[in-house]
PDB file of N, CA, C and O in Angstrom:
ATOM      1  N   UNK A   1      -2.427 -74.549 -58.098  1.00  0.00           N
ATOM      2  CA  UNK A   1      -1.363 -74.357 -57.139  1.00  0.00           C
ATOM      3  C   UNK A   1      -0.070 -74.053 -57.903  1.00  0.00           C
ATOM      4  O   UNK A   1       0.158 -74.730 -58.905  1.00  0.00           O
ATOM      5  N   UNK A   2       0.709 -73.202 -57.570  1.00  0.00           N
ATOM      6  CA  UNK A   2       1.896 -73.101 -58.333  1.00  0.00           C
ATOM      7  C   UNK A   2       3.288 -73.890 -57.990  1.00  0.00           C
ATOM      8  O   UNK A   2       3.796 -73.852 -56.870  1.00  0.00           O
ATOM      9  N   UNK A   3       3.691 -74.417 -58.796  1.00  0.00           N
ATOM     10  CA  UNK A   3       4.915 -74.983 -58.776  1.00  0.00           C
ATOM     11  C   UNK A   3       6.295 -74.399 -58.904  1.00  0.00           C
ATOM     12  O   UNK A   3       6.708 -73.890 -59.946  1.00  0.00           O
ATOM     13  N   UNK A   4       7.039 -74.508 -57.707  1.00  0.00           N
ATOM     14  CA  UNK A   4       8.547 -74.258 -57.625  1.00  0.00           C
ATOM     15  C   UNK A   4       9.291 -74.374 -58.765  1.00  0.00           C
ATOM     16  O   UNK A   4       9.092 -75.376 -59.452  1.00  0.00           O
ATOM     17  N   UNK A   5      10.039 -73.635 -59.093  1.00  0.00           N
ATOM     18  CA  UNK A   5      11.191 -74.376 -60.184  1.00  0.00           C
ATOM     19  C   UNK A   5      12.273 -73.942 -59.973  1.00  0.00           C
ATOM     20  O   UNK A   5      13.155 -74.174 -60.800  1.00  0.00           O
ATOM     21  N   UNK A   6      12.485 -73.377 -59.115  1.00  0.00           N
ATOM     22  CA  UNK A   6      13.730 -72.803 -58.457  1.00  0.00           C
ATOM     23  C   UNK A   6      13.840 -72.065 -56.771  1.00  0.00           C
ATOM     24  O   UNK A   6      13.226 -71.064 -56.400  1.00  0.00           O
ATOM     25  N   UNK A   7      14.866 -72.952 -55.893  1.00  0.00           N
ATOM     26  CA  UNK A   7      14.433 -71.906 -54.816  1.00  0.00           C
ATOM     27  C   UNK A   7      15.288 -70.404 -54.950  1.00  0.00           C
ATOM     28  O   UNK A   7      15.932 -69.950 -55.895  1.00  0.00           O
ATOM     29  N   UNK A   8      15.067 -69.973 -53.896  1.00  0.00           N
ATOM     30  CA  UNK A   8      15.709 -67.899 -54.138  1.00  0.00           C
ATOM     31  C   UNK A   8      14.998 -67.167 -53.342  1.00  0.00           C
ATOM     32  O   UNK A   8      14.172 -67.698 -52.600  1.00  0.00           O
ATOM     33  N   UNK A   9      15.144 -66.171 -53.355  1.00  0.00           N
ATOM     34  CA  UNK A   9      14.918 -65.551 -52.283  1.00  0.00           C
ATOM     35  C   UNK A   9      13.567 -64.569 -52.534  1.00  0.00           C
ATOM     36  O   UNK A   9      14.022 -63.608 -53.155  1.00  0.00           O
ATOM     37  N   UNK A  10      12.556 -64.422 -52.401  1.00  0.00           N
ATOM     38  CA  UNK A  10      11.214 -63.484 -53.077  1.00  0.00           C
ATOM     39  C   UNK A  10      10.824 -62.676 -51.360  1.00  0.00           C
ATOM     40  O   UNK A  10      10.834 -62.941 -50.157  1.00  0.00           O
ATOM     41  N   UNK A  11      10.556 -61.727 -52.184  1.00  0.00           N
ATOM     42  CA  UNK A  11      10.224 -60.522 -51.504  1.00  0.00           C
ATOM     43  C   UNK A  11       8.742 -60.355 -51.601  1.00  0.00           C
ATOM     44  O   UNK A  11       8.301 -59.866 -52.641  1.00  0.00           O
ATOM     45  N   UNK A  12       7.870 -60.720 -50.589  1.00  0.00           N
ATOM     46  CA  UNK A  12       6.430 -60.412 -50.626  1.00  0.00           C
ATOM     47  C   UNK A  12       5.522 -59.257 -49.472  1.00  0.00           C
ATOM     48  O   UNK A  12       5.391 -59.826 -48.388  1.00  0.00           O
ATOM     49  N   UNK A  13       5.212 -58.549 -49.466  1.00  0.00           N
ATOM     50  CA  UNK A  13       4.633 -57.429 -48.866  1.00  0.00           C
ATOM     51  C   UNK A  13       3.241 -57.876 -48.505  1.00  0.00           C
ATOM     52  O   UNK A  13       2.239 -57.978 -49.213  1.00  0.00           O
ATOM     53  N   UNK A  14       3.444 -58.133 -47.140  1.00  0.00           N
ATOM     54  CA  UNK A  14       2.079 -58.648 -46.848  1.00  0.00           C
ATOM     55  C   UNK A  14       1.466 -57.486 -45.612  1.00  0.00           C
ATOM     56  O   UNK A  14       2.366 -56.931 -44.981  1.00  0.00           O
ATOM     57  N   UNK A  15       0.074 -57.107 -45.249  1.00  0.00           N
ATOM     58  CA  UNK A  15       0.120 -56.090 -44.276  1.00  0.00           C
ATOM     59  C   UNK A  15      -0.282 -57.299 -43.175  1.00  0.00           C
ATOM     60  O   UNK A  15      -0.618 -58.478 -43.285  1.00  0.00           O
ATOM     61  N   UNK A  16      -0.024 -56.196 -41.840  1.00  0.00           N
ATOM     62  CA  UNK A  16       0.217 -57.109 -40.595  1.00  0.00           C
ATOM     63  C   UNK A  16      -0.850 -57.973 -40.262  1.00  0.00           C
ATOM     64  O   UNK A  16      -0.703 -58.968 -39.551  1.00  0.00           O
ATOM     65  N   UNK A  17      -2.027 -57.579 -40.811  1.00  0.00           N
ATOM     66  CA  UNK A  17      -3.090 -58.737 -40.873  1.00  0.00           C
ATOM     67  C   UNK A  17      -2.724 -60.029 -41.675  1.00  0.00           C
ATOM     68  O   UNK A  17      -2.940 -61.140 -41.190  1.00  0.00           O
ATOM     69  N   UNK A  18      -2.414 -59.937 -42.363  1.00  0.00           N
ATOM     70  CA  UNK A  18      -2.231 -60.860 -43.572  1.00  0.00           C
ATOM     71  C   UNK A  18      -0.885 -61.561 -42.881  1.00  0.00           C
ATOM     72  O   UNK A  18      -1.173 -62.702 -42.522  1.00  0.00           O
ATOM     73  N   UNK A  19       0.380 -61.244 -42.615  1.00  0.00           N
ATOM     74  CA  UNK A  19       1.301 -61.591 -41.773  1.00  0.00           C
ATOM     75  C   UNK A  19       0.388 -62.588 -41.105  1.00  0.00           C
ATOM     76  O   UNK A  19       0.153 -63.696 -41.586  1.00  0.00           O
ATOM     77  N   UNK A  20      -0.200 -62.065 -39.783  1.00  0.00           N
ATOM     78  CA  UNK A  20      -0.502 -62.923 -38.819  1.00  0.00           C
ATOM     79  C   UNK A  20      -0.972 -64.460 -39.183  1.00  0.00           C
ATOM     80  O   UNK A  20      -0.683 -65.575 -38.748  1.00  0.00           O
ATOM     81  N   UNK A  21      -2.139 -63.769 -40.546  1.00  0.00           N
ATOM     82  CA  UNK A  21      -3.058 -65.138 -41.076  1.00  0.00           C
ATOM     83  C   UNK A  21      -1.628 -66.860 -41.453  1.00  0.00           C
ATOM     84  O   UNK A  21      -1.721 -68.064 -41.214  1.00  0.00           O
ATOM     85  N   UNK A  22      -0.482 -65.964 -42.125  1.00  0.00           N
ATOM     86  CA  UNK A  22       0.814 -66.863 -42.667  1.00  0.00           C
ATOM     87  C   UNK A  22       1.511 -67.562 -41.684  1.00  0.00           C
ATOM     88  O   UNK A  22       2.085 -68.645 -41.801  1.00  0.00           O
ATOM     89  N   UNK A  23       1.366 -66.534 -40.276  1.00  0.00           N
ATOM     90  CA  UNK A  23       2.020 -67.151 -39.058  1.00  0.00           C
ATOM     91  C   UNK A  23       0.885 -68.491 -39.025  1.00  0.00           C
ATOM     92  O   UNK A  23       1.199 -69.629 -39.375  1.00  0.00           O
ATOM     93  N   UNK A  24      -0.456 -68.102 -38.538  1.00  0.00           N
ATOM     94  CA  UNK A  24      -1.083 -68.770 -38.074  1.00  0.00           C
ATOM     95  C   UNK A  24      -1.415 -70.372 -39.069  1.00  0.00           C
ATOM     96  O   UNK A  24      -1.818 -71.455 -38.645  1.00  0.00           O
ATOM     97  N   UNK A  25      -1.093 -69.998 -40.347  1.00  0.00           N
ATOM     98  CA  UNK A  25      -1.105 -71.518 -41.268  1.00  0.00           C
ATOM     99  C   UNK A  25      -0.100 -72.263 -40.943  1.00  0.00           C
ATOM    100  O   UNK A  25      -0.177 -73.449 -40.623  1.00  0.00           O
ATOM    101  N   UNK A  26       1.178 -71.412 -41.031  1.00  0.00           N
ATOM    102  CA  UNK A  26       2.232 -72.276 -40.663  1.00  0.00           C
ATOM    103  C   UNK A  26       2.531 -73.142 -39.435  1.00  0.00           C
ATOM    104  O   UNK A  26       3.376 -74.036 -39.370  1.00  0.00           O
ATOM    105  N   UNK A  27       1.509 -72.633 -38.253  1.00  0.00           N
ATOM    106  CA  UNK A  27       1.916 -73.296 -37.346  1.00  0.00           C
ATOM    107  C   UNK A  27       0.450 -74.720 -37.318  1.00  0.00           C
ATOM    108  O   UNK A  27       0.200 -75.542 -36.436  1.00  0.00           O
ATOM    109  N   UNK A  28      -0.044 -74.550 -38.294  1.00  0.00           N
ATOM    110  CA  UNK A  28      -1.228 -75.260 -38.743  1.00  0.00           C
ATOM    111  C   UNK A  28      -0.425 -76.808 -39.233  1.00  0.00           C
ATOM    112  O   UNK A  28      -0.931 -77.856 -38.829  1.00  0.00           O
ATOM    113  N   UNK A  29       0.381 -76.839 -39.797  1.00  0.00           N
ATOM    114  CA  UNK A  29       1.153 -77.525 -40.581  1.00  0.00           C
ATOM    115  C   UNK A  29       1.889 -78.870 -39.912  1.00  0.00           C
ATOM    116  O   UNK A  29       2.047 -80.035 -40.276  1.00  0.00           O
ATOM    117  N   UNK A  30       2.288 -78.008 -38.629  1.00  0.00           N
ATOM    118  CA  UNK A  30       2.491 -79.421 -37.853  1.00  0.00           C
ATOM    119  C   UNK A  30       1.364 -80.266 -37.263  1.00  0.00           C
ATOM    120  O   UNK A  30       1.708 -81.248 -36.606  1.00  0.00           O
ATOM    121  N   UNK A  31       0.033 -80.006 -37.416  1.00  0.00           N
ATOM    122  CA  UNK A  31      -1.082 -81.013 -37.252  1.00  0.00           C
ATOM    123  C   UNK A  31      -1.762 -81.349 -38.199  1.00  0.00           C
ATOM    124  O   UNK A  31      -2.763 -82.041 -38.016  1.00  0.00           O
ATOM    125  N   UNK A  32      -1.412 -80.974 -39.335  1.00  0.00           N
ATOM    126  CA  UNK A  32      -2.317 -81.221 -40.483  1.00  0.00           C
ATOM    127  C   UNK A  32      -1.447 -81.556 -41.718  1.00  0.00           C
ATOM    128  O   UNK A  32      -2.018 -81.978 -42.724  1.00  0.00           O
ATOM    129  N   UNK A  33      -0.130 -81.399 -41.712  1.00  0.00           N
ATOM    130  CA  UNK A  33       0.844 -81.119 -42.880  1.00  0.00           C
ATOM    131  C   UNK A  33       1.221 -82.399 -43.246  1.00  0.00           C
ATOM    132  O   UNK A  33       0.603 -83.374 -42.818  1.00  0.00           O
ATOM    133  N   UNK A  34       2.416 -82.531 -44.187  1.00  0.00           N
ATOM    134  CA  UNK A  34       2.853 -83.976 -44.425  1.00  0.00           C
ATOM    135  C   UNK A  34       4.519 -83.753 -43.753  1.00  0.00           C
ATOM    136  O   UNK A  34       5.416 -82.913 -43.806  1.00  0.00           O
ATOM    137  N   UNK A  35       4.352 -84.583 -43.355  1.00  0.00           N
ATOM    138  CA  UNK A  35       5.996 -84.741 -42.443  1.00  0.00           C
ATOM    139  C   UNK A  35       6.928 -83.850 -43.070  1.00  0.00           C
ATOM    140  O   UNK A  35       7.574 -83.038 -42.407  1.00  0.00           O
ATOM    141  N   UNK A  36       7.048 -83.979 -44.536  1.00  0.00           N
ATOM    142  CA  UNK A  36       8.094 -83.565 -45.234  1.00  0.00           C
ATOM    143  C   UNK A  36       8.072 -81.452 -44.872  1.00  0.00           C
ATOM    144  O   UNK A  36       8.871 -80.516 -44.904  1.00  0.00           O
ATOM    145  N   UNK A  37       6.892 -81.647 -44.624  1.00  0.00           N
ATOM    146  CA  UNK A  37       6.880 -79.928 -44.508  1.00  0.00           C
ATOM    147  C   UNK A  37       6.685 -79.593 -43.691  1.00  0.00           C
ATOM    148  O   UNK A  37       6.349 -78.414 -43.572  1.00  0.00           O
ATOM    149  N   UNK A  38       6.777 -80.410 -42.660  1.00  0.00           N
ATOM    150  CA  UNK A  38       7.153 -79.623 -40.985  1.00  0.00           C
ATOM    151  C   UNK A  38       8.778 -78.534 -40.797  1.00  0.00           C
ATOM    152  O   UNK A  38       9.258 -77.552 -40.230  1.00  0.00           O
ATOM    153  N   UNK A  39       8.985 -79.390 -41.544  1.00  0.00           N
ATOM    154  CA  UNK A  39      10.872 -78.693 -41.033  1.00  0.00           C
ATOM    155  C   UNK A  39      10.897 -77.244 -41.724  1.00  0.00           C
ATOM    156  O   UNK A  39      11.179 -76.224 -41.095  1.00  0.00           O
ATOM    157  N   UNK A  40      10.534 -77.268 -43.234  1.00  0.00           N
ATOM    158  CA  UNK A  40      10.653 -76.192 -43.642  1.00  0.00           C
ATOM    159  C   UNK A  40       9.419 -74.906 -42.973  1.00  0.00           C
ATOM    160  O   UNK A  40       9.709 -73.723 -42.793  1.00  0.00           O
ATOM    161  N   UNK A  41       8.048 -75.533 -42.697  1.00  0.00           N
ATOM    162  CA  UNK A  41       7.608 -74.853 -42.119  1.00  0.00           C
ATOM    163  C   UNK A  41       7.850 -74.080 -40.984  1.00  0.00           C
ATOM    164  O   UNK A  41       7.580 -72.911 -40.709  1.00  0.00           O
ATOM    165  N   UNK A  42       8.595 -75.257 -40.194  1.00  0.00           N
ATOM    166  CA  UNK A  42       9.479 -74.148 -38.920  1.00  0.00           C
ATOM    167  C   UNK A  42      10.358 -73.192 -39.134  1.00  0.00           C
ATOM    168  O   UNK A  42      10.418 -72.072 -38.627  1.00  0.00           O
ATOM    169  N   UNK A  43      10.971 -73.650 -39.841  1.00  0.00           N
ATOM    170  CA  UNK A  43      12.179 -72.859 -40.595  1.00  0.00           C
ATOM    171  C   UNK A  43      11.852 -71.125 -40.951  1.00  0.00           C
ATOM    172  O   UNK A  43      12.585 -70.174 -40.678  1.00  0.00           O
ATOM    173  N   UNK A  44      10.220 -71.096 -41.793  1.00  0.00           N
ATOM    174  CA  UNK A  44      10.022 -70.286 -42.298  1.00  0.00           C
ATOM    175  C   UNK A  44       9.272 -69.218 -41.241  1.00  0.00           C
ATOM    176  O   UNK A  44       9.459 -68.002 -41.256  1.00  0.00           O
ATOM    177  N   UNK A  45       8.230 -70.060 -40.162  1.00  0.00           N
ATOM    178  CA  UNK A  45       7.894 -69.213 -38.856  1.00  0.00           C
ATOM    179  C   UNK A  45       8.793 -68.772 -38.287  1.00  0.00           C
ATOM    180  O   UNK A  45       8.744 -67.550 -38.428  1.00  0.00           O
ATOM    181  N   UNK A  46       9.674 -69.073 -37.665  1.00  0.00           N
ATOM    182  CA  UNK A  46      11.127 -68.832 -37.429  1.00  0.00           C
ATOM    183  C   UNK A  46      11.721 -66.856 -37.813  1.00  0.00           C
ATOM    184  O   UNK A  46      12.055 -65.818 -37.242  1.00  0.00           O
ATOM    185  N   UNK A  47      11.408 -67.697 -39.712  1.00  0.00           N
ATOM    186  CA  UNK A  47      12.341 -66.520 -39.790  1.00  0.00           C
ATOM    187  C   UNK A  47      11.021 -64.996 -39.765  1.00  0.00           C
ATOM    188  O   UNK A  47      11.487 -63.884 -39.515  1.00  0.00           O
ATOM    189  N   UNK A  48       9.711 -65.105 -39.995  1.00  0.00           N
ATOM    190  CA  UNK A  48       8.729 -64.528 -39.827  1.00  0.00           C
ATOM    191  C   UNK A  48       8.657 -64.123 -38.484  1.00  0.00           C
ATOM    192  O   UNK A  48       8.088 -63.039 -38.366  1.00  0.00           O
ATOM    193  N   UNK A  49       9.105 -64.711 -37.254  1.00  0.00           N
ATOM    194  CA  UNK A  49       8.912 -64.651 -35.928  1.00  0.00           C
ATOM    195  C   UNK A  49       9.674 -63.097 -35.526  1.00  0.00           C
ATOM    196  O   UNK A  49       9.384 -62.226 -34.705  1.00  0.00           O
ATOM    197  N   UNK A  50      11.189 -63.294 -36.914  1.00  0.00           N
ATOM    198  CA  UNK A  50      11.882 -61.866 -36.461  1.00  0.00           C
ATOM    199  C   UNK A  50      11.287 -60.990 -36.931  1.00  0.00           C
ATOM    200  O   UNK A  50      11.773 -59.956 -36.473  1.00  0.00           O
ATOM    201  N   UNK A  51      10.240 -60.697 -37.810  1.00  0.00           N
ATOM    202  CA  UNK A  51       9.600 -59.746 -38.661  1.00  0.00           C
ATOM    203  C   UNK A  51       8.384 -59.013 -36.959  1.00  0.00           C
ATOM    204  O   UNK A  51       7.523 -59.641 -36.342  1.00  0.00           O
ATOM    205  N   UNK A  52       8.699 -58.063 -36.816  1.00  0.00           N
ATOM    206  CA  UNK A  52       8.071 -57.708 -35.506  1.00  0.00           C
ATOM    207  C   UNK A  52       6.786 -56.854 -36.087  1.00  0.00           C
ATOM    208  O   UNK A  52       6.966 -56.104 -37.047  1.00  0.00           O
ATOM    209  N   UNK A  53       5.731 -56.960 -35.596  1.00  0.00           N
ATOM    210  CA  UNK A  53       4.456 -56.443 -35.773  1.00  0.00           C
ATOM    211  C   UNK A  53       3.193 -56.730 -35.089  1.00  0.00           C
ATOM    212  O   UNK A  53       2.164 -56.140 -35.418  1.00  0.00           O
TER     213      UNK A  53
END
């Protein structure tokens, strides 16, 4: 698993299949996740939610 060592901003190119699969983990997270990564998980569907496809 890779480890953070800085947050920032990364640019990843995913095609709209692959999109969907990231939506669909993330919203995985609030039944399966650890508390601590609910918030950011919303955070990040959120900002994926504006990505239209």
């Amino acid at each position: 698993m890779a480890q953070i060592k800085s947050a920032g901003t990364v640019v990843v190119e995913l095609s709209l299949p692959e999109l969907e699969l990231v939506r669909r983990a993330l919203k995985l997270v609030d039944d399966f996740g650890a508390g601590d990564d609910w918030e950011p998980a919303r955070e990040l569907l959120a900002d994926l939610s504006e990505v239209r496809g």
